[in-house]
PDB file of N, CA, C and O in Angstrom:
ATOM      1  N   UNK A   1      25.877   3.763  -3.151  1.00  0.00           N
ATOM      2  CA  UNK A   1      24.650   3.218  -3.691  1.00  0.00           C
ATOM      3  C   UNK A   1      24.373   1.850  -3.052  1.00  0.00           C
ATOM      4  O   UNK A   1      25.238   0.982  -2.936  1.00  0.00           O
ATOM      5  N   UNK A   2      23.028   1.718  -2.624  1.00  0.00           N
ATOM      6  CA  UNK A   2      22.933   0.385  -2.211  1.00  0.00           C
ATOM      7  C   UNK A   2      22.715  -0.620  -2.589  1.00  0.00           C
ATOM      8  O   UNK A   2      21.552  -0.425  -2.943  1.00  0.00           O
ATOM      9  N   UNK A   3      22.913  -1.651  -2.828  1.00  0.00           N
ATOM     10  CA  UNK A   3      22.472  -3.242  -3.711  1.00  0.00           C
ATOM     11  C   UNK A   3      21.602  -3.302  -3.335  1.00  0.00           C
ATOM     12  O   UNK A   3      21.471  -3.052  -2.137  1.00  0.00           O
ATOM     13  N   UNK A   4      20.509  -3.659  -4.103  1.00  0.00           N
ATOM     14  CA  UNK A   4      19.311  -4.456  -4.564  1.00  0.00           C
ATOM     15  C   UNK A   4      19.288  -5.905  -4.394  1.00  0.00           C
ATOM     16  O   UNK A   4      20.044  -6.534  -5.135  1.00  0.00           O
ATOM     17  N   UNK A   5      18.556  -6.575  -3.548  1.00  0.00           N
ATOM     18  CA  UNK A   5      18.343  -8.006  -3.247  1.00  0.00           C
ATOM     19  C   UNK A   5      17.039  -8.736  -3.784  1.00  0.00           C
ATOM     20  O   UNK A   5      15.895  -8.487  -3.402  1.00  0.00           O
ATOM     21  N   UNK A   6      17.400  -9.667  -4.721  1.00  0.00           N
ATOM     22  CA  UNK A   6      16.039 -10.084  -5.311  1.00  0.00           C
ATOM     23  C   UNK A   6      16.035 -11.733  -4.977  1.00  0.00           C
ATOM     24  O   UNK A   6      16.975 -12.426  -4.589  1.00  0.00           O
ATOM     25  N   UNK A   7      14.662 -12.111  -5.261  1.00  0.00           N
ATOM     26  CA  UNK A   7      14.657 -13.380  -4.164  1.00  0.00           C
ATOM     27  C   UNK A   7      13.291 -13.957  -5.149  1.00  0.00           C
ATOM     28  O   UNK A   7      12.223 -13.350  -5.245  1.00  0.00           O
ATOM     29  N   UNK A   8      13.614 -15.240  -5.822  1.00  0.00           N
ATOM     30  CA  UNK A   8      12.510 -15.803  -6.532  1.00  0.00           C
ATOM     31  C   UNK A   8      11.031 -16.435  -5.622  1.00  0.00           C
ATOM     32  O   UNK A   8      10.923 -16.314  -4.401  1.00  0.00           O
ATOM     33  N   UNK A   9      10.270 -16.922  -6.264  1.00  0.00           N
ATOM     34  CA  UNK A   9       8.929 -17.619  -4.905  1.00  0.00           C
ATOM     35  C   UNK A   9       9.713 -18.641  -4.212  1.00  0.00           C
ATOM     36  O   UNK A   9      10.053 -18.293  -3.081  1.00  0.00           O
ATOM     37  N   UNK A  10      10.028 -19.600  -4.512  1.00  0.00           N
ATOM     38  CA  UNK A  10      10.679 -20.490  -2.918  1.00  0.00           C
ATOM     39  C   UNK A  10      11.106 -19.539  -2.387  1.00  0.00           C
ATOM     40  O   UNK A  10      10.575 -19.193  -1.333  1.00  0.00           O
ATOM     41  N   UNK A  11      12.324 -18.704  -2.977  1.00  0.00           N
ATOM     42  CA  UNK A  11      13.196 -18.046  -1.463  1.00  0.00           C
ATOM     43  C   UNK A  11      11.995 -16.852  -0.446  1.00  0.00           C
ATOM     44  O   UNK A  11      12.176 -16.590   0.743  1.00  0.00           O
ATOM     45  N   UNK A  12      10.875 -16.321  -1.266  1.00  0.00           N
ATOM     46  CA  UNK A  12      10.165 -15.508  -0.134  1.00  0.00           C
ATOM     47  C   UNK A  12       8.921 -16.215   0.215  1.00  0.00           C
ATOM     48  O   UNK A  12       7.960 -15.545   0.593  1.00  0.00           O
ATOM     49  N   UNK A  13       8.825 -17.636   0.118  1.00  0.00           N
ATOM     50  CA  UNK A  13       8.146 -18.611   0.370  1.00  0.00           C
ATOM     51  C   UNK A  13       9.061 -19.052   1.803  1.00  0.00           C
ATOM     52  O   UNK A  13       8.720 -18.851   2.969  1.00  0.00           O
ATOM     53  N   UNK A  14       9.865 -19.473   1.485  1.00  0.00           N
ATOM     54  CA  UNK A  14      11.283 -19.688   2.689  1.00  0.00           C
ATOM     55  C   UNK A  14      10.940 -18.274   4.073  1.00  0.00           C
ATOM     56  O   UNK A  14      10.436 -18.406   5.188  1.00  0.00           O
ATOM     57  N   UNK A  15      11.412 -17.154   3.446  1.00  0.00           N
ATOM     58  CA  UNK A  15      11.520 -16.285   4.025  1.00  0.00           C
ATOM     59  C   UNK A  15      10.062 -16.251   5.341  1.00  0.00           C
ATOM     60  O   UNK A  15       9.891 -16.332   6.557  1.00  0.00           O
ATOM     61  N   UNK A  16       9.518 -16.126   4.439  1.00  0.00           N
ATOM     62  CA  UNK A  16       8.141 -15.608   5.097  1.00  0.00           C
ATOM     63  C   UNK A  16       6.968 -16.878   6.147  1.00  0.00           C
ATOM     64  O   UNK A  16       5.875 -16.804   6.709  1.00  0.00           O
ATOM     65  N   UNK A  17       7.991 -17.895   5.938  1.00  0.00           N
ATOM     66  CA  UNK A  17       7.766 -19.147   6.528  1.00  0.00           C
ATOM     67  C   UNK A  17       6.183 -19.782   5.737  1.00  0.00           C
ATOM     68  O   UNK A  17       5.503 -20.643   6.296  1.00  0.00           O
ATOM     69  N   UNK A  18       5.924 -19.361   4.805  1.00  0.00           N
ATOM     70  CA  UNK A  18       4.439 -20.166   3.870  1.00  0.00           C
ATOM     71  C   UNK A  18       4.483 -20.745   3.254  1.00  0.00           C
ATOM     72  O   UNK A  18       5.646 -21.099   3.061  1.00  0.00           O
ATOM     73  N   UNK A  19       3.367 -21.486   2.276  1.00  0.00           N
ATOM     74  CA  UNK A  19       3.500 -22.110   1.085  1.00  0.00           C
ATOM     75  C   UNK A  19       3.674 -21.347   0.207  1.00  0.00           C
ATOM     76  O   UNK A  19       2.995 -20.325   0.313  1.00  0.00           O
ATOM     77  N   UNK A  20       4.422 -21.413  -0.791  1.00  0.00           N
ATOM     78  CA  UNK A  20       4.487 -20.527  -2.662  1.00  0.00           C
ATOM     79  C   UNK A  20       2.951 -20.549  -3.199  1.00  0.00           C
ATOM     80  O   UNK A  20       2.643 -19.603  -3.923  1.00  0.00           O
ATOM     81  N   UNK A  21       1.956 -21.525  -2.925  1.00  0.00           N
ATOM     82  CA  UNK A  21       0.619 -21.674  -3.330  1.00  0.00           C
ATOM     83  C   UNK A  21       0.149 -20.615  -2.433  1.00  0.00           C
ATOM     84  O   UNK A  21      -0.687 -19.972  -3.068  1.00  0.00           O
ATOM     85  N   UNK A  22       0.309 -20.073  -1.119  1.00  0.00           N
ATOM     86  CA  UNK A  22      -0.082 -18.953  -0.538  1.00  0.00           C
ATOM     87  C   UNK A  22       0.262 -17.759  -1.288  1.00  0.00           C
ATOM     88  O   UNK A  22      -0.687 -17.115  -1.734  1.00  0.00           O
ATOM     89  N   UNK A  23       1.488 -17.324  -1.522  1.00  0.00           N
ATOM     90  CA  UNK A  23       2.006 -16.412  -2.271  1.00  0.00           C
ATOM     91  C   UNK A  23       1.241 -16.525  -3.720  1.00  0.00           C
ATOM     92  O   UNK A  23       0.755 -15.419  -3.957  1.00  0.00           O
ATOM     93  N   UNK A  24       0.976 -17.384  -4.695  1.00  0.00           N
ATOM     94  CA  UNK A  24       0.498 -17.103  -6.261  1.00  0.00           C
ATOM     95  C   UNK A  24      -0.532 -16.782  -5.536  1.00  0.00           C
ATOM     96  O   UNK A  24      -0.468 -15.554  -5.498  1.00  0.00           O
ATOM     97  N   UNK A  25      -1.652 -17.182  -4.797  1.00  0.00           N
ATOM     98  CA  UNK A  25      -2.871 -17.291  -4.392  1.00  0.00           C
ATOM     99  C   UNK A  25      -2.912 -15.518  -4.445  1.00  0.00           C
ATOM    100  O   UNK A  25      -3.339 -15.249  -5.568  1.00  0.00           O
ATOM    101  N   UNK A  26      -2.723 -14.616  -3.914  1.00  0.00           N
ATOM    102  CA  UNK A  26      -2.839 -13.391  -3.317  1.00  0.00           C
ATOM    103  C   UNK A  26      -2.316 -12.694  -4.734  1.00  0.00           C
ATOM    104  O   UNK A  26      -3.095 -11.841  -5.159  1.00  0.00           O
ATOM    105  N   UNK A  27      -1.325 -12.882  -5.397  1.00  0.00           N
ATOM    106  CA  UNK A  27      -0.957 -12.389  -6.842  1.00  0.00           C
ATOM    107  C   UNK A  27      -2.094 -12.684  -7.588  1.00  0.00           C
ATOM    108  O   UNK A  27      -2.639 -11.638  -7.941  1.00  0.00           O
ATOM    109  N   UNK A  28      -2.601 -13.556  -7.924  1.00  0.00           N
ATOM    110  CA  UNK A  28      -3.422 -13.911  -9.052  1.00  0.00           C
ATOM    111  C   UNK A  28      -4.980 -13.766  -8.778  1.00  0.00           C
ATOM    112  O   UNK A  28      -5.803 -14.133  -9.617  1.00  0.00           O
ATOM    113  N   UNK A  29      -5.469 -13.011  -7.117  1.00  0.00           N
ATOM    114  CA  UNK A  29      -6.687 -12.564  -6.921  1.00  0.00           C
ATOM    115  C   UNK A  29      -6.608 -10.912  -6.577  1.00  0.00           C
ATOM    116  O   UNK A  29      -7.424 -10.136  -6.081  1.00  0.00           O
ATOM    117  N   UNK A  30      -4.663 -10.684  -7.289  1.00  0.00           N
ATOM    118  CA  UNK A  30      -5.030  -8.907  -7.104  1.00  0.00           C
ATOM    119  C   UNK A  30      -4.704  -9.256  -5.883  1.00  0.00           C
ATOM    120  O   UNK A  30      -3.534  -9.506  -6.173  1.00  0.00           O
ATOM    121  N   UNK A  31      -4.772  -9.562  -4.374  1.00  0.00           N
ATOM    122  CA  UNK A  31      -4.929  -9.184  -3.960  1.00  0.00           C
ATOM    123  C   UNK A  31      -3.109  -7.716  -3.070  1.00  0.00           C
ATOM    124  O   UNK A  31      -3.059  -6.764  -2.292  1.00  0.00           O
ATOM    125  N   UNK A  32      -2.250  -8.406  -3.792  1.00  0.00           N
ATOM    126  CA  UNK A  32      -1.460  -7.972  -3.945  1.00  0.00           C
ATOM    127  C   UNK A  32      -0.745  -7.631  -5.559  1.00  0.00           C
ATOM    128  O   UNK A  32      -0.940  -8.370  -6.525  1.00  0.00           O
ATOM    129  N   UNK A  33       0.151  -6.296  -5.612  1.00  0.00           N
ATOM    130  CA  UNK A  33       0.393  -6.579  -7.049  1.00  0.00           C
ATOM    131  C   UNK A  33       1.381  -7.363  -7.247  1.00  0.00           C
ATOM    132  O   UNK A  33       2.224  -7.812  -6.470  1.00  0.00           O
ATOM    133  N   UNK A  34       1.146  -7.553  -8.818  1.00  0.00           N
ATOM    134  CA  UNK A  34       2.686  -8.386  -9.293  1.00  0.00           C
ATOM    135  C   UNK A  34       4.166  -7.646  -9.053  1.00  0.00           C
ATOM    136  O   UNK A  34       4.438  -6.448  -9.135  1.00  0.00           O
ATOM    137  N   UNK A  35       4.862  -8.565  -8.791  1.00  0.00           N
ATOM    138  CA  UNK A  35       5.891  -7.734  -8.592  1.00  0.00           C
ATOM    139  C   UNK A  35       6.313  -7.562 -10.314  1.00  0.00           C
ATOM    140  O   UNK A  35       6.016  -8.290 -11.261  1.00  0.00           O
ATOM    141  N   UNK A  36       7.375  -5.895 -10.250  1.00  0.00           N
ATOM    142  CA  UNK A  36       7.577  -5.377 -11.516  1.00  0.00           C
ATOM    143  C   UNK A  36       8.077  -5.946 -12.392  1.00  0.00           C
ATOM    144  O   UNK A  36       7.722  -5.962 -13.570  1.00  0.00           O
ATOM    145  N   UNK A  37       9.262  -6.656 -11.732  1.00  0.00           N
ATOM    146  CA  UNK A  37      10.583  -7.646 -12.584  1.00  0.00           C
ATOM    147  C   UNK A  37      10.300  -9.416 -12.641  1.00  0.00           C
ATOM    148  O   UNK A  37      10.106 -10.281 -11.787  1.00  0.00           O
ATOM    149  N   UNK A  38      10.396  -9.392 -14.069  1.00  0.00           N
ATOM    150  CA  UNK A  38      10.182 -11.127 -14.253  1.00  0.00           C
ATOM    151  C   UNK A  38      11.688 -11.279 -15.488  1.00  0.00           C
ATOM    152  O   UNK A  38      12.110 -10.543 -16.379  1.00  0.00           O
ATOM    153  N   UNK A  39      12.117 -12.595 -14.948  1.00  0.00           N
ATOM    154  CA  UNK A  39      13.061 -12.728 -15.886  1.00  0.00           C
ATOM    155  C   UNK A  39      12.513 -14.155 -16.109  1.00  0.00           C
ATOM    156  O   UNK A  39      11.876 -14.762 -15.247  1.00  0.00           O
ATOM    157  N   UNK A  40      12.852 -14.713 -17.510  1.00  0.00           N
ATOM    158  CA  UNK A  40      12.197 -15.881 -17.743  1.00  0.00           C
ATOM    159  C   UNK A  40      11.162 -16.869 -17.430  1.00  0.00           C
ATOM    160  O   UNK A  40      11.108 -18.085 -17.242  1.00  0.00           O
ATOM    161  N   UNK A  41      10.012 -15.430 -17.454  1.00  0.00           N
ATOM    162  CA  UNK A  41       8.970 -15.642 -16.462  1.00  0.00           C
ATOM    163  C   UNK A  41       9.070 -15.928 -15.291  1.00  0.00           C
ATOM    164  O   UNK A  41       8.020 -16.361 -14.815  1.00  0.00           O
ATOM    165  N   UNK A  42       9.912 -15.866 -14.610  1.00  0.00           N
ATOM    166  CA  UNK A  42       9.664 -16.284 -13.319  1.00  0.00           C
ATOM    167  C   UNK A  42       9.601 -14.791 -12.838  1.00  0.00           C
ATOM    168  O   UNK A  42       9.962 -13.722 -13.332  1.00  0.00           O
ATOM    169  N   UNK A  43       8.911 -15.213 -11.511  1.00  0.00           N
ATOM    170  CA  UNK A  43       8.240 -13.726 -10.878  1.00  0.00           C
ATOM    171  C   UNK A  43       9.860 -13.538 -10.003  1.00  0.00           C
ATOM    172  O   UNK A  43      10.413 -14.498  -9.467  1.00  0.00           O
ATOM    173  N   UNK A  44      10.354 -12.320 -10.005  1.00  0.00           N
ATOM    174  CA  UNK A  44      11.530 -11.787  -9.410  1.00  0.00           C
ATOM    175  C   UNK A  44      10.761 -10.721  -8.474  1.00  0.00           C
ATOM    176  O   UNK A  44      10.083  -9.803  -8.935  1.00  0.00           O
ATOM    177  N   UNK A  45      10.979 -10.993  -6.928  1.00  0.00           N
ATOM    178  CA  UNK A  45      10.858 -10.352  -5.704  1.00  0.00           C
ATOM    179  C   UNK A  45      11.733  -9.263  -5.128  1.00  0.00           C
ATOM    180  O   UNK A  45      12.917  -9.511  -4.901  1.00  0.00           O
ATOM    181  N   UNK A  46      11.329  -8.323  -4.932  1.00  0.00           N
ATOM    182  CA  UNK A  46      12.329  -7.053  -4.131  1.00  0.00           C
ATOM    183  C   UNK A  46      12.464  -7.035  -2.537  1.00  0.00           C
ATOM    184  O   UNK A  46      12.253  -8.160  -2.083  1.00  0.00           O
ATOM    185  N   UNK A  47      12.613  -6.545  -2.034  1.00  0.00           N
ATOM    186  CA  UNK A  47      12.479  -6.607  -0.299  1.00  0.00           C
ATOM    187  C   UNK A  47      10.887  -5.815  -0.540  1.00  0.00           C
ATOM    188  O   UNK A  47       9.981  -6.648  -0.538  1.00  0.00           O
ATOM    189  N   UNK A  48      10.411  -4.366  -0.744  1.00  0.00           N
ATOM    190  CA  UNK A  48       9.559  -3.709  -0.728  1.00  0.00           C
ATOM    191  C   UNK A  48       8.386  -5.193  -1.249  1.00  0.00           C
ATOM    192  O   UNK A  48       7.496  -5.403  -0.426  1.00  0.00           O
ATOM    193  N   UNK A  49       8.390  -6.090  -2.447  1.00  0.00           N
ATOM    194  CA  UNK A  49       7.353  -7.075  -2.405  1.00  0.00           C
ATOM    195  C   UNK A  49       7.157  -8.037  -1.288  1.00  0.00           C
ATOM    196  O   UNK A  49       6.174  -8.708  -0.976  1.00  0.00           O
ATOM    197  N   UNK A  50       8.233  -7.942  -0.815  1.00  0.00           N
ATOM    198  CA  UNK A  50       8.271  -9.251   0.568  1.00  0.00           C
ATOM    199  C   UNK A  50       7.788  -8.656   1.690  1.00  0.00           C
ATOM    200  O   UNK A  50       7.246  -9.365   2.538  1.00  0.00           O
ATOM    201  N   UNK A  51       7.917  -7.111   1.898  1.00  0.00           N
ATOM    202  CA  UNK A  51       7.027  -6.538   3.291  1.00  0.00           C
ATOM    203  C   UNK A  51       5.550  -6.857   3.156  1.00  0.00           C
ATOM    204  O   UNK A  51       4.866  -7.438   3.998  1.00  0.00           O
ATOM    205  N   UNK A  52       5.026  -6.243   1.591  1.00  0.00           N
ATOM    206  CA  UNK A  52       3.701  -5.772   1.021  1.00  0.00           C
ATOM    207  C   UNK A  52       2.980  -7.551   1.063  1.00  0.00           C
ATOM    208  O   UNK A  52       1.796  -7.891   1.066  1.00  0.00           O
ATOM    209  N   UNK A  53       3.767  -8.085   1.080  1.00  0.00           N
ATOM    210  CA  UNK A  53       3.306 -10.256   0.656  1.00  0.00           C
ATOM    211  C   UNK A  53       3.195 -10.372   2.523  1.00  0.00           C
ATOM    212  O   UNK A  53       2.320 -10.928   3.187  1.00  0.00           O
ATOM    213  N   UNK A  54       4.297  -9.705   2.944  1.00  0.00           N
ATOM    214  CA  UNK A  54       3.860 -10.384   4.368  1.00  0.00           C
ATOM    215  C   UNK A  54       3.004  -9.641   5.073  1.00  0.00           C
ATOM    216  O   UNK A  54       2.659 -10.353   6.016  1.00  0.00           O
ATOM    217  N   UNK A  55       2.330  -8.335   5.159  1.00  0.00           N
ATOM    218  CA  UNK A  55       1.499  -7.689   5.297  1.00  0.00           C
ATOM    219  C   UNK A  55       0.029  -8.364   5.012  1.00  0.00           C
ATOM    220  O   UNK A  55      -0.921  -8.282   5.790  1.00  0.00           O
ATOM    221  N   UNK A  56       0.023  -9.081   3.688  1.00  0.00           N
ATOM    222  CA  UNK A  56      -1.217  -9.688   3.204  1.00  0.00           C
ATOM    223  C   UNK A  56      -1.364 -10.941   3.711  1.00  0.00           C
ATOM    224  O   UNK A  56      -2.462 -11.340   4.098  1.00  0.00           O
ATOM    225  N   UNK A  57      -0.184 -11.737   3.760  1.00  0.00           N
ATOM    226  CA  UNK A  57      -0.512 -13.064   4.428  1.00  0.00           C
ATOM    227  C   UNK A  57      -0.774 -12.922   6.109  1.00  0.00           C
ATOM    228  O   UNK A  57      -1.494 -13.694   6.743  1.00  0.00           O
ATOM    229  N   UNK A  58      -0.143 -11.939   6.604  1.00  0.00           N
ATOM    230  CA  UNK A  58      -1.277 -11.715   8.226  1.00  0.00           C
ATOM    231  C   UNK A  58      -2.549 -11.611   7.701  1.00  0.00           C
ATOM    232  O   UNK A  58      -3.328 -12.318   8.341  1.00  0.00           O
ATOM    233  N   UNK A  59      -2.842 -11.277   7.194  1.00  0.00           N
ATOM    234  CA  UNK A  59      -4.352 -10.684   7.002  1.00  0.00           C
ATOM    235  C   UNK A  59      -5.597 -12.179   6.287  1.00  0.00           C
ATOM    236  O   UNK A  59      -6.698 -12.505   6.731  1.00  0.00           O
ATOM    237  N   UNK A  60      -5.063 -12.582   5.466  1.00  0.00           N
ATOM    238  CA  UNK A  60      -5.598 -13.890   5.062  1.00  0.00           C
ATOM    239  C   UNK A  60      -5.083 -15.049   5.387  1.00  0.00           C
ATOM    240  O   UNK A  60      -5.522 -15.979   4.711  1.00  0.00           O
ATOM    241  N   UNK A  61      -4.111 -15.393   6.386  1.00  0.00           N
ATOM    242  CA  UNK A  61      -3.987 -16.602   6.284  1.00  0.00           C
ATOM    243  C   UNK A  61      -3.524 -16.320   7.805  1.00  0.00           C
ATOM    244  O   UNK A  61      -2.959 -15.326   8.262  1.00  0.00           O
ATOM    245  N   UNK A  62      -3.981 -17.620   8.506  1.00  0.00           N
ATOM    246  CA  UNK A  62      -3.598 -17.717  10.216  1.00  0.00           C
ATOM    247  C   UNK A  62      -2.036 -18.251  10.372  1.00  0.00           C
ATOM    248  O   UNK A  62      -1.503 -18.806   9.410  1.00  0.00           O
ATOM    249  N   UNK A  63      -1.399 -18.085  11.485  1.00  0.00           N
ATOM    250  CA  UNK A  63      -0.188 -18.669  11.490  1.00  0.00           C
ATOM    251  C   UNK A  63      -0.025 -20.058  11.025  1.00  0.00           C
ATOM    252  O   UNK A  63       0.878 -20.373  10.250  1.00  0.00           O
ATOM    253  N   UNK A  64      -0.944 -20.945  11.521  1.00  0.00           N
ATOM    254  CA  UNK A  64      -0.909 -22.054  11.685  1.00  0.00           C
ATOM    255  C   UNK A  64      -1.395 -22.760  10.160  1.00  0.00           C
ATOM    256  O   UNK A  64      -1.418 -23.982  10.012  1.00  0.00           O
ATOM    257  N   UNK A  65      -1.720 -21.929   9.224  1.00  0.00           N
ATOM    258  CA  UNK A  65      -2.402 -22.079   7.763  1.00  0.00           C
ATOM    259  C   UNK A  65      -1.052 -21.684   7.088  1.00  0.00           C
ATOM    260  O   UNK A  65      -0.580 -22.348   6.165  1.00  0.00           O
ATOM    261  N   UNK A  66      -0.597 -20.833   7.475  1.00  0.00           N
ATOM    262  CA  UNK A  66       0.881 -20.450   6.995  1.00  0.00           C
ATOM    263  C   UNK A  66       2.471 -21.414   7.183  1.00  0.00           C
ATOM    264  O   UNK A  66       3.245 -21.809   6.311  1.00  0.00           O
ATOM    265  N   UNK A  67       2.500 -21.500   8.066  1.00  0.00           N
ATOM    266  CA  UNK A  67       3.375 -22.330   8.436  1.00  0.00           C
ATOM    267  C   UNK A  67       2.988 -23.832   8.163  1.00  0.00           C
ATOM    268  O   UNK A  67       3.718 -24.550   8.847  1.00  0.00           O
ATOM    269  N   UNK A  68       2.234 -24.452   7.520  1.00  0.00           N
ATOM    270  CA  UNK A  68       1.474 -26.016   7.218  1.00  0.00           C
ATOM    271  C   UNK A  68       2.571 -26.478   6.175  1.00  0.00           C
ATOM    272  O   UNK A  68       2.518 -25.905   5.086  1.00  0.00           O
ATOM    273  N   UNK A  69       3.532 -27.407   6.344  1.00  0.00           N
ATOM    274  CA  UNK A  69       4.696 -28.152   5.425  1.00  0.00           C
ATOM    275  C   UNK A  69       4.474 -29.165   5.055  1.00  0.00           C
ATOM    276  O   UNK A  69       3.388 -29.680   5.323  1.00  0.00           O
ATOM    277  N   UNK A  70       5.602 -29.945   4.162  1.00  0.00           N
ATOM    278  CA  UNK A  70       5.247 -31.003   4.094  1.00  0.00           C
ATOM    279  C   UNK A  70       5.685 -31.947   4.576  1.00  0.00           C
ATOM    280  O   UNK A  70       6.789 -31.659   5.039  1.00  0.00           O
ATOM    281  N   UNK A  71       5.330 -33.424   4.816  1.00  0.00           N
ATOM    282  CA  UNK A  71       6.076 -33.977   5.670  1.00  0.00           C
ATOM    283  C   UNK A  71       7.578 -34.438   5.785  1.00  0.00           C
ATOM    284  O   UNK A  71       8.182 -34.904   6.751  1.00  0.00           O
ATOM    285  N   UNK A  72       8.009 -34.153   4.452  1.00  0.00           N
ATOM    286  CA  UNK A  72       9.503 -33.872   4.694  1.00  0.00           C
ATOM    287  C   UNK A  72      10.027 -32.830   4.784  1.00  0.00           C
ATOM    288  O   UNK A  72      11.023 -32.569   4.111  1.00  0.00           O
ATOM    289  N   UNK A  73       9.413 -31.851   5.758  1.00  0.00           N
ATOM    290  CA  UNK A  73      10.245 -30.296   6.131  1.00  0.00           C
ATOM    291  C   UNK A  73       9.906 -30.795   7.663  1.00  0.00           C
ATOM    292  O   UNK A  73      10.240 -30.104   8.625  1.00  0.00           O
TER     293      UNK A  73
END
């Protein structure tokens, strides 16, 4: 059986090289769904949400809109 890897918003904020305000942004206009699992409210990520999130952020947001840090990163 294989393990299951779950990853809160910083870590597929991290992952996916964006802001977490990119990621709620696309949840909270639908434009992706919520992911299924929340534990103490916090939104809990699967790998299958992190393809479907990075799929959407090509599509709405440019590299260079994506990758924008702050000045201490």
């Amino acid at each position: 059986m294989e393990q299951q890897h779950y990853f809160l918003l910083g870590d597929v904020a991290k992952i996916l090289r964006c802001q977490p305000y990119q990621i709620v942004y696309l949840l909270t206009t639908n434009k992706v769904p919520e992911p299924a699992l929340r534990i103490g409210n916090k939104r809990i990520f699967t790998s299958a949400d992190i393809a479907r999130l990075s799929e959407r952020l090509s599509q709405h947001f440019t590299p260079t809109e994506r990758s924008r840090r702050g000045k201490d990163e």
